[in-house]
Structures are given as C-alpha cells and as structure tokens.
C-alpha positions as CSV (number, residue, x, y, z in Angstrom):
1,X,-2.8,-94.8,94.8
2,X,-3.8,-91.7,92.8
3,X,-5.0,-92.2,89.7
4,X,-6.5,-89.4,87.8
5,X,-9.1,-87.9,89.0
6,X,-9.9,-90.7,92.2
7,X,-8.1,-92.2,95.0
8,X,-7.9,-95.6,96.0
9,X,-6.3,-95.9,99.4
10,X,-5.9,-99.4,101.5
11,X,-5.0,-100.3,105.2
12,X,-4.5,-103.8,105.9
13,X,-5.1,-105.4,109.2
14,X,-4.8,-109.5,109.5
15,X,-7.3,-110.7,106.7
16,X,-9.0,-107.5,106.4
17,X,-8.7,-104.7,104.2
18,X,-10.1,-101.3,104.2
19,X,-10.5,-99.4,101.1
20,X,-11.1,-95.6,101.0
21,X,-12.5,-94.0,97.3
22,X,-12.5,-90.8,97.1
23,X,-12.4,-88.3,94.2
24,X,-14.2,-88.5,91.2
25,X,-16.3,-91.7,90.8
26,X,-17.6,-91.5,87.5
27,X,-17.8,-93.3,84.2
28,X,-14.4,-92.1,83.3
29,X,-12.7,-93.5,85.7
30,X,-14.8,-96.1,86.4
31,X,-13.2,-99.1,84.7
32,X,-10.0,-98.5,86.6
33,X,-11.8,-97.8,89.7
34,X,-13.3,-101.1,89.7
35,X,-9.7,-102.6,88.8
36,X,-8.3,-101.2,92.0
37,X,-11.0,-102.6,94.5
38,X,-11.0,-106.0,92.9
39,X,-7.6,-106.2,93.0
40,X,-7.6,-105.6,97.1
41,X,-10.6,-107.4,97.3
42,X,-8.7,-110.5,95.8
43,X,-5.9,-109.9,99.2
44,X,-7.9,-110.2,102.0
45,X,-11.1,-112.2,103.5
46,X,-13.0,-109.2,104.5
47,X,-13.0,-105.9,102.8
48,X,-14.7,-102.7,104.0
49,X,-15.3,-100.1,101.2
50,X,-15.4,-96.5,102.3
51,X,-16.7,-93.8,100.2
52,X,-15.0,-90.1,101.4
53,X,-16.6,-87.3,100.4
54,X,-16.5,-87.8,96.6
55,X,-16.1,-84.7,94.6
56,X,-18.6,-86.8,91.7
57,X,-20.6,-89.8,91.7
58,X,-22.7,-91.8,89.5
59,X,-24.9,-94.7,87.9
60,X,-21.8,-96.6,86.9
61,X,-20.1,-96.0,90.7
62,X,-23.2,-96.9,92.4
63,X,-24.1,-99.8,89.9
64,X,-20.4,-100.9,91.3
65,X,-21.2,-101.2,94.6
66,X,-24.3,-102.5,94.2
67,X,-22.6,-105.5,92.5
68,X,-20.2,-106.1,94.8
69,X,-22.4,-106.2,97.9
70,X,-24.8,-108.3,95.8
71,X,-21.8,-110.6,94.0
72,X,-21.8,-114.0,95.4
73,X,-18.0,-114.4,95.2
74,X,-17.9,-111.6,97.5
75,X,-20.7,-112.7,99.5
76,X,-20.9,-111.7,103.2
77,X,-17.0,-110.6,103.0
78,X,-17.7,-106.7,102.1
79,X,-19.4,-103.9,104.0
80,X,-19.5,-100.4,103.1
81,X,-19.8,-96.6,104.7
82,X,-20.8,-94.0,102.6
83,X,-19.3,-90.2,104.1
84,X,-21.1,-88.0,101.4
85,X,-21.5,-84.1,101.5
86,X,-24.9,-82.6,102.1
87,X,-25.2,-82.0,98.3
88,X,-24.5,-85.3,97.2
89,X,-26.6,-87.2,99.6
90,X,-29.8,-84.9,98.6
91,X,-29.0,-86.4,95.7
92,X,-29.4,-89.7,96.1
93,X,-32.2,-89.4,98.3
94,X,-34.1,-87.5,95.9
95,X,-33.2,-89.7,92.7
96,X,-34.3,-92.8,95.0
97,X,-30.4,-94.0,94.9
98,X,-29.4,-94.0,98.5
99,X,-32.2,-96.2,99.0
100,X,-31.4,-99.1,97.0
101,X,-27.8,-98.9,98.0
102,X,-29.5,-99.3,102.0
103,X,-31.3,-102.1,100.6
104,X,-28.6,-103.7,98.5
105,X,-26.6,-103.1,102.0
106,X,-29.3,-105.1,104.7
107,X,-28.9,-107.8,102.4
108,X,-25.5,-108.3,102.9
C-alpha cells in the first residue's frame, strides 16, 4: 500500500509473509511504517522483511528493525534482506550501523 512517501508491499504464501519497504523510511513516516509491518506481522507465522532500495533511511527505521529482530514476541519468526544503493550502504558502514543490524540479525 502507498502511503506517503513509503511503500509497504506484502506476498503471502501458506503462513509466511514477505514484506517489501521501500521509499522514504524516516521519522515522518515512521509511526505508520511500523503500523503496517505489525499489522502483517500479526497474519502470518513467519515474516521476511525486505528493505528495496530506499530513497531515505534512518535512526528511527533502523532502531525498528532492530526491535523486531530482537522482540521476543517475534522471536525466531522474522528475517530480513537489506537491497541498499552504494550511497546508502557507505553509510551505514561508516556510521557503524550496518554492523549492529548484522549483529542484531546472527542473533536471530
């Protein structure tokens, strides 16, 4: 569904769900960002969370993620692919971000 300035699209397949994000994942969008992905989290047994590309990302995005690979009700039931461009990925690498959101992932 677009919403804004994101996209939250879903494909359902037996008790899984995958979720692509795309767009603009920032703190303006963030509260309904999380909305969405809760909401087809609470569908399905396993969800995979895609990130595509995003035109913008931040703290509150990543602090998102984080939390749900991390959140015990979701506890073993999420994975997550990150497709970034060049730009964004030096990014995190160079802020140190990409590196917690490995380990936050291993853990999982």
């Amino acid at each position: 569904m677009l919403m804004g300035k994101y996209e939250v699209s879903t494909v359902q397949s037996g008790e899984r769900v995958s979720i692509s994000v795309s767009g603009d994942l920032s703190i303006s969008s963030i509260s309904d960002i999380r909305s969405d992905i809760i909401r087809e989290l609470m569908k399905k047994e396993i969800a995979h969370i895609e990130v595509l590309d995003p035109e913008n990302i931040d703290l509150t995005f990543l602090q998102l993620l984080i939390s749900l690979l991390k959140s015990e009700s979701y506890n073993g039931r999420v994975s997550l692919e990150l497709k970034l461009s060049k730009e964004i990925e030096d990014l995190m690498i160079t802020t140190g971000m990409l590196d917690v959101l490995s380990k936050a992932m291993k853990k999982i």
